[in-house]
KOLNUZA-718545 format. One record per residue: residue in one letter; x, y, z of N, C-alpha, C, O, CB in turn. Coordinates in steps of 0.2 Angstrom, whole numbers, padded with zeros to 4 digits, m for minus. Atoms other than C-alpha are relative to their C-alpha. Glycine has a CB too. Example, Ala and Ser with C-alpha at 12.3 -4.5 7.8 and 13.67 -1.06 7.14 Angstrom:
! residues 2
{'A',{0004,m0006,0000},{0062,m0022,0039},{0004,0006,0000},{0009,0005,0003},{m0005,0000,0006}},
{'S',{m0004,m0006,m0001},{0068,m0005,0036},{m0004,0005,0003},{m0001,0011,0004},{0002,0002,m0007}},
! end
This chain:
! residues 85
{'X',{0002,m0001,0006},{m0391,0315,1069},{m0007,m0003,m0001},{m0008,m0009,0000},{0005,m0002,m0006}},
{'X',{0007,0003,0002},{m0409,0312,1064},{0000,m0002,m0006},{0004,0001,m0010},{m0006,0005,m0001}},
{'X',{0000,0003,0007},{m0412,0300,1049},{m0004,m0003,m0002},{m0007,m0005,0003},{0003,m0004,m0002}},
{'X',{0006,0001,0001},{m0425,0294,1040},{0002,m0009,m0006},{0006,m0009,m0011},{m0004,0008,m0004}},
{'X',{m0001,0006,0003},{m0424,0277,1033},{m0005,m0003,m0006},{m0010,m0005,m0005},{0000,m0005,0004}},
{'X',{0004,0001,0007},{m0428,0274,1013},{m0001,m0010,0001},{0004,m0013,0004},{0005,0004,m0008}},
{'X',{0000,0006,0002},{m0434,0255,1008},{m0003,0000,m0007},{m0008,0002,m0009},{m0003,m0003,0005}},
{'X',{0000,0002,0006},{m0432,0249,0990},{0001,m0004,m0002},{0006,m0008,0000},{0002,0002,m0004}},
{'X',{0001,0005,0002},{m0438,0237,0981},{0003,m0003,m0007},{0000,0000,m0011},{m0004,m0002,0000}},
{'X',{m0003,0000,0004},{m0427,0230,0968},{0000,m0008,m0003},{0002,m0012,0001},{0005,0002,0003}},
{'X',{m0002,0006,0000},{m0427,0213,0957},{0007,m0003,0002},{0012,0001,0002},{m0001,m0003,m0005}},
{'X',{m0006,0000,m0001},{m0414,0202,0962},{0005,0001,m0007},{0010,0005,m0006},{0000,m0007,0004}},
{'X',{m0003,0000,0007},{m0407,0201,0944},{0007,0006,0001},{0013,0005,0000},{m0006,0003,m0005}},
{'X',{m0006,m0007,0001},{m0399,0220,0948},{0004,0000,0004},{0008,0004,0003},{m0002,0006,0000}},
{'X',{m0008,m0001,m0005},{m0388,0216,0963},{0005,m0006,m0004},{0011,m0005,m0004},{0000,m0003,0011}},
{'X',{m0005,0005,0004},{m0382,0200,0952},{0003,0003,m0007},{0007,0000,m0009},{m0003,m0007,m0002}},
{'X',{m0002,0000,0006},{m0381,0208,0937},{0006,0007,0002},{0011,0008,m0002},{m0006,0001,m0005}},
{'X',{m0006,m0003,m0002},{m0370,0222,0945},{0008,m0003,0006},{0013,m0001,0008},{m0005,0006,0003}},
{'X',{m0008,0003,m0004},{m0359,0210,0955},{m0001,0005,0008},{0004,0008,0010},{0009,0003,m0006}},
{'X',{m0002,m0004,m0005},{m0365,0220,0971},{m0004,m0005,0005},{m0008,m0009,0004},{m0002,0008,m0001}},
{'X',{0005,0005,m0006},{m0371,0214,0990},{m0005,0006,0001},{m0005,0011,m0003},{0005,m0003,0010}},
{'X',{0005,m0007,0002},{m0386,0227,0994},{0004,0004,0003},{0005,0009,m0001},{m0008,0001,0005}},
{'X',{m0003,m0006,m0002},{m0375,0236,1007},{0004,0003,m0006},{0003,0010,m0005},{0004,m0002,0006}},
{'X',{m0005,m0002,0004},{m0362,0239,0992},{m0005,0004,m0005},{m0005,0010,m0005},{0005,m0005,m0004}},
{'X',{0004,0000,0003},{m0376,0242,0980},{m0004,0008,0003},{m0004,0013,m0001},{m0004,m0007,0000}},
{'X',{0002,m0005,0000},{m0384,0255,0991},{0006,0008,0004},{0005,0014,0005},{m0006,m0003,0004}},
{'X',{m0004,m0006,m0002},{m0368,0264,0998},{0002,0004,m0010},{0001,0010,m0012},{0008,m0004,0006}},
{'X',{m0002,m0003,0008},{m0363,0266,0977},{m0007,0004,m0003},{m0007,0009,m0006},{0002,m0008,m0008}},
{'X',{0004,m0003,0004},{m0381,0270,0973},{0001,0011,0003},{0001,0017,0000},{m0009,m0006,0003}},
{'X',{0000,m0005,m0002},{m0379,0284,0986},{0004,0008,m0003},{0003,0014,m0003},{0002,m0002,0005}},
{'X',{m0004,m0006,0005},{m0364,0292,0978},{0000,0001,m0005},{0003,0006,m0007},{0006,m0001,m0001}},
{'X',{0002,0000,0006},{m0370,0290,0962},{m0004,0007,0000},{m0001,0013,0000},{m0004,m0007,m0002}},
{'X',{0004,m0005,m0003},{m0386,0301,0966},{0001,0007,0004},{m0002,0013,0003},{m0002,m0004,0004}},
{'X',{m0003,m0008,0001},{m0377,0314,0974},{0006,0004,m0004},{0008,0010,m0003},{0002,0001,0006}},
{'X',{m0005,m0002,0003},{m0364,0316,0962},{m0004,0003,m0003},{m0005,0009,m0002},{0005,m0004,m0002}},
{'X',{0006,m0004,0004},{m0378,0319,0950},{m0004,0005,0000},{m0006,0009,m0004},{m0004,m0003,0000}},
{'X',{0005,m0004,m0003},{m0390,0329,0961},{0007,0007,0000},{0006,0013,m0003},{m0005,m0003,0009}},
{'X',{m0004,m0006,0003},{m0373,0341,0961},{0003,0003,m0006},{0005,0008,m0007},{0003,m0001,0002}},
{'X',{0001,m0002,0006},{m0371,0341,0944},{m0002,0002,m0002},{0001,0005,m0006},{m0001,m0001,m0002}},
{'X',{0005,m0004,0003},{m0387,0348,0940},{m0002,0005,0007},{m0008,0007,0008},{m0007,m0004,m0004}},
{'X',{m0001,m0008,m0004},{m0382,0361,0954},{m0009,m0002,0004},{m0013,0002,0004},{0000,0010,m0008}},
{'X',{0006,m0001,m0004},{m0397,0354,0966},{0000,0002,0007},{m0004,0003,0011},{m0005,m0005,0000}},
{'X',{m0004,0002,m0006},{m0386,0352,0980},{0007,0004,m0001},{0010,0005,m0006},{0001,m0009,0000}},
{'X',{m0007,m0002,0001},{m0370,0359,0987},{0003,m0006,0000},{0001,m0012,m0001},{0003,0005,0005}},
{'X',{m0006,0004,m0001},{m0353,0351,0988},{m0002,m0003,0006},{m0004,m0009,0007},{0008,0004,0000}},
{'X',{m0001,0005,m0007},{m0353,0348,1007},{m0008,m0003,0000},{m0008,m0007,0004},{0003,0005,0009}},
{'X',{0006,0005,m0001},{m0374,0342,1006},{0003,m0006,m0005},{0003,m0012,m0003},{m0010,0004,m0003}},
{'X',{m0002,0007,0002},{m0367,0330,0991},{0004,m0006,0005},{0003,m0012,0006},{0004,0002,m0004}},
{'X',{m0007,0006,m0002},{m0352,0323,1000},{m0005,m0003,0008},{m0003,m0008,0011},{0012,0006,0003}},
{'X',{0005,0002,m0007},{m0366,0321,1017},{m0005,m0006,m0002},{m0006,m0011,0000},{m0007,0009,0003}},
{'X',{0004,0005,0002},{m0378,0313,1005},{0002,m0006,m0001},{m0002,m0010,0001},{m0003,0002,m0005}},
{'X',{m0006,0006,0002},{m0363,0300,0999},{0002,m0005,0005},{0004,m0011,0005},{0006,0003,m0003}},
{'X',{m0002,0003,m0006},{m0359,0298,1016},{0008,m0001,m0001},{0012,m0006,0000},{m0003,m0008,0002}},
{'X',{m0006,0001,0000},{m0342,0303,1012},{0005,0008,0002},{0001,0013,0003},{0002,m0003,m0008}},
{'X',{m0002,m0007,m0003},{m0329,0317,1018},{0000,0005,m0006},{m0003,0003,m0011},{0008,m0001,0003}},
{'X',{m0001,m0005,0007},{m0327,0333,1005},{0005,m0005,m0004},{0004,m0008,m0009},{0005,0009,0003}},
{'X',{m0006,0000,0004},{m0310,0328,1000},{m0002,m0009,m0004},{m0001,m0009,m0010},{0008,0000,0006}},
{'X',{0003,0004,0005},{m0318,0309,0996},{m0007,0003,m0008},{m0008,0002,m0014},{m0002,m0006,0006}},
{'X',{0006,0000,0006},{m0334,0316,0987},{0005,0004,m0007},{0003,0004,m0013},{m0008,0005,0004}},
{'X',{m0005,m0003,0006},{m0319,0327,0977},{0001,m0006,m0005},{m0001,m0005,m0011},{0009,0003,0003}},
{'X',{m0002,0004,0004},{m0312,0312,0970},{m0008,m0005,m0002},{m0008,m0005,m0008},{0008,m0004,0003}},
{'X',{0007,0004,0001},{m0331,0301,0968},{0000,0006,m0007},{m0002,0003,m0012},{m0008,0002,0009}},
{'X',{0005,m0006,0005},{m0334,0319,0956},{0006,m0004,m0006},{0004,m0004,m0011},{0000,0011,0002}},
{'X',{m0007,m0001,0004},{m0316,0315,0947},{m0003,m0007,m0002},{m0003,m0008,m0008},{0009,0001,0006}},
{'X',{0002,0005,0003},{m0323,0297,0945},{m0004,m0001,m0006},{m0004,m0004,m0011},{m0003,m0003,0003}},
{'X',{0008,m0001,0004},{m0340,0301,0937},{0002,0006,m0006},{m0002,0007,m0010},{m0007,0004,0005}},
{'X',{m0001,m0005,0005},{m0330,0315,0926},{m0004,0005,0001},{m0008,0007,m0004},{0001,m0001,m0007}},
{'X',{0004,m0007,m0003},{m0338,0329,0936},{0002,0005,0003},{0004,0005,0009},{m0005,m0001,0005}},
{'X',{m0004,m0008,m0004},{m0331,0346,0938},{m0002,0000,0005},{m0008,0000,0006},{0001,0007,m0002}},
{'X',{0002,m0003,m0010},{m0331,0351,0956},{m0001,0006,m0002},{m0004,0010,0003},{0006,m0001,0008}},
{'X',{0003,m0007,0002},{m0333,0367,0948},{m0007,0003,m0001},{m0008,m0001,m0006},{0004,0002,m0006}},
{'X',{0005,0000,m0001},{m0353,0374,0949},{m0001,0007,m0006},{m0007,0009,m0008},{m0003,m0001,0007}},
{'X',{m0002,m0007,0004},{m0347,0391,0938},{0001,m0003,m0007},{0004,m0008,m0008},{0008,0005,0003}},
{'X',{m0002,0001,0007},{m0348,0389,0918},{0004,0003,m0002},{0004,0010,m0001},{m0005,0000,m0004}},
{'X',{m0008,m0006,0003},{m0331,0396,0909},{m0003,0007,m0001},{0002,0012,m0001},{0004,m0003,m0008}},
{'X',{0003,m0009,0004},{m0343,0413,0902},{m0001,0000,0007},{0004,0003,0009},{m0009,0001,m0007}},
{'X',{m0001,m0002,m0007},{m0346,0415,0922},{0006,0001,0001},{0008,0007,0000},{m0003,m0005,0005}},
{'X',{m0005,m0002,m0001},{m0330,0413,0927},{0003,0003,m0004},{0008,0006,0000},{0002,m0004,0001}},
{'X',{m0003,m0005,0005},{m0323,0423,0912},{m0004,0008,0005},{m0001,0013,0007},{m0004,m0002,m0009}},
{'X',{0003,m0009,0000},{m0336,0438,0917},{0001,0001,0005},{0002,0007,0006},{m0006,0003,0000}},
{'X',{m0003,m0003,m0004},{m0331,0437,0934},{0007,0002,0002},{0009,0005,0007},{m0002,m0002,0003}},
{'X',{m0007,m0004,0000},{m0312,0440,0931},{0000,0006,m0002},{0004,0011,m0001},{0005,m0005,m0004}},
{'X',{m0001,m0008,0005},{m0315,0455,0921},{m0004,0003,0005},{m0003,0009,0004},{m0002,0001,m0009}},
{'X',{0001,m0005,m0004},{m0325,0462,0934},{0005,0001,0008},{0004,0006,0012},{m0008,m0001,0001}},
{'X',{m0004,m0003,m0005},{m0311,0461,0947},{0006,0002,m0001},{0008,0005,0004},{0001,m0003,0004}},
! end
């Protein structure tokens, strides 16, 4: 796999004030971030759950955390597409 390695700078304040070491800090930031970026539909499911570094079936429940439908269809979508089949 090719990867490209981000570096951020952060005061210390915010790993103490979140109670995190960096590794925890940057594995939560990750899931955070792609839970989000799938939210506002920028990303699929399986690039999210790649981005998180987690399998489908974890990044399922990561969405279930964040109260994020894994659904990407709005109910007036999925309405109009039942009635056209």
């Amino acid at each position: 796999m090719n990867t490209v390695q981000v570096t951020m700078e952060l005061p210390r304040t915010v790993l103490s004030a979140l109670r995190k070491e960096p590794a925890s800090f940057v594995a939560d930031m990750r899931i955070a971030a792609a839970v989000k970026w799938y939210e506002l539909e920028m990303v699929s499911q399986a690039k999210a759950a790649e981005i998180a570094g987690l399998s489908r079936a974890d990044f399922l429940l990561a969405l279930d955390r964040f109260a994020v439908t894994p659904f990407q269809s709005t109910l007036d979508e999925l309405i109009h597409e039942a009635g056209d089949g």
